[in-house]
C-alpha positions as CSV (number, residue, x, y, z in Angstrom):
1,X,0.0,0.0,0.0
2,X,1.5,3.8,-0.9
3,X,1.8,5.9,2.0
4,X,-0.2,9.1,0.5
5,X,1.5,11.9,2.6
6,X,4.8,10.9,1.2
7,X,3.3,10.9,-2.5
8,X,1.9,14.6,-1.3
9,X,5.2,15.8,-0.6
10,X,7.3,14.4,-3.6
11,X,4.9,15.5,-5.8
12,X,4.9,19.5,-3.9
13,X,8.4,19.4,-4.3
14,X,8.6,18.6,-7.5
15,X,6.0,21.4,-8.7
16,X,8.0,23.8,-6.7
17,X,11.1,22.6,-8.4
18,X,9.6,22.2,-11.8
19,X,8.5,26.5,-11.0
20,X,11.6,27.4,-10.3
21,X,13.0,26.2,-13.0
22,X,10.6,27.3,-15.2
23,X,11.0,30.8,-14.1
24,X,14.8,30.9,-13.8
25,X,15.5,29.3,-17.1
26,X,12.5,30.2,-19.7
27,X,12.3,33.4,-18.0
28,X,15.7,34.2,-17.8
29,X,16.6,32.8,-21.3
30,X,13.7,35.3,-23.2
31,X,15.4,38.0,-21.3
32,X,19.1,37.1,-22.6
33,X,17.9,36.3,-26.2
34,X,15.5,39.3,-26.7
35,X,17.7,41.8,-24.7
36,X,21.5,40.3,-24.4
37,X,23.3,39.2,-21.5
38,X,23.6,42.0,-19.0
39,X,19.9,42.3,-19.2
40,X,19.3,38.9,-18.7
41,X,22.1,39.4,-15.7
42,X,19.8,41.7,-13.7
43,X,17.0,39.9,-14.3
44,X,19.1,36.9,-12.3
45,X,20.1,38.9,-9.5
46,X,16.0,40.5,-9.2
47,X,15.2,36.8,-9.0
48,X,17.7,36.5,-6.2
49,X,17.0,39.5,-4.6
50,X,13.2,38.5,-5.0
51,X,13.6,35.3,-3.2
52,X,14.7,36.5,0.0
53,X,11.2,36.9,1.2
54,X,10.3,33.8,0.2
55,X,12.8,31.8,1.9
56,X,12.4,33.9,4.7
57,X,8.7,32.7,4.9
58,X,9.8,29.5,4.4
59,X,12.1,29.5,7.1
60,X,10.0,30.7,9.8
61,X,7.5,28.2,9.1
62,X,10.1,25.1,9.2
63,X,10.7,26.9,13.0
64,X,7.5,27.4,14.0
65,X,6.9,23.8,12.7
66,X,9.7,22.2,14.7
67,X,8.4,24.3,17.8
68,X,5.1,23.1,17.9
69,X,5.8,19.6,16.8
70,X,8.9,19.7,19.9
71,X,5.9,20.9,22.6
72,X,3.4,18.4,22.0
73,X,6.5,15.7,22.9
74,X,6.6,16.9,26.2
């Protein structure tokens, strides 16, 4: 029998990977073949920079996560 929380996971992980990528290189690679590479070299580092929030979000979650799941232990 599958265990259907793990299939969840892979399969969120994937999508998130597959957006990434899908933002980083399509997006990315229109930008450096309609505009030329310095363009498409500032629209990397706004993707960075754009980022940052995100895996801030991300972050706190995972702690607030690990908290929780930590208290109801005790």
């Amino acid at each position: 029998m599958r265990d259907l929380n793990k299939y969840k996971h892979e399969t969120n992980i994937q999508l998130v990977i597959g957006a990434f990528i899908l933002i980083f290189l399509v997006g990315d690679g229109l930008i450096y073949l309609i505009y030329g590479s310095r363009p498409a070299l500032m629209g990397l580092i706004c993707l960075l920079i754009g980022l940052i929030p995100v895996l801030l979000i991300i972050l706190t979650i995972t702690i607030i996560n690990w908290s929780v799941k930590r208290a109801n232990r005790k």
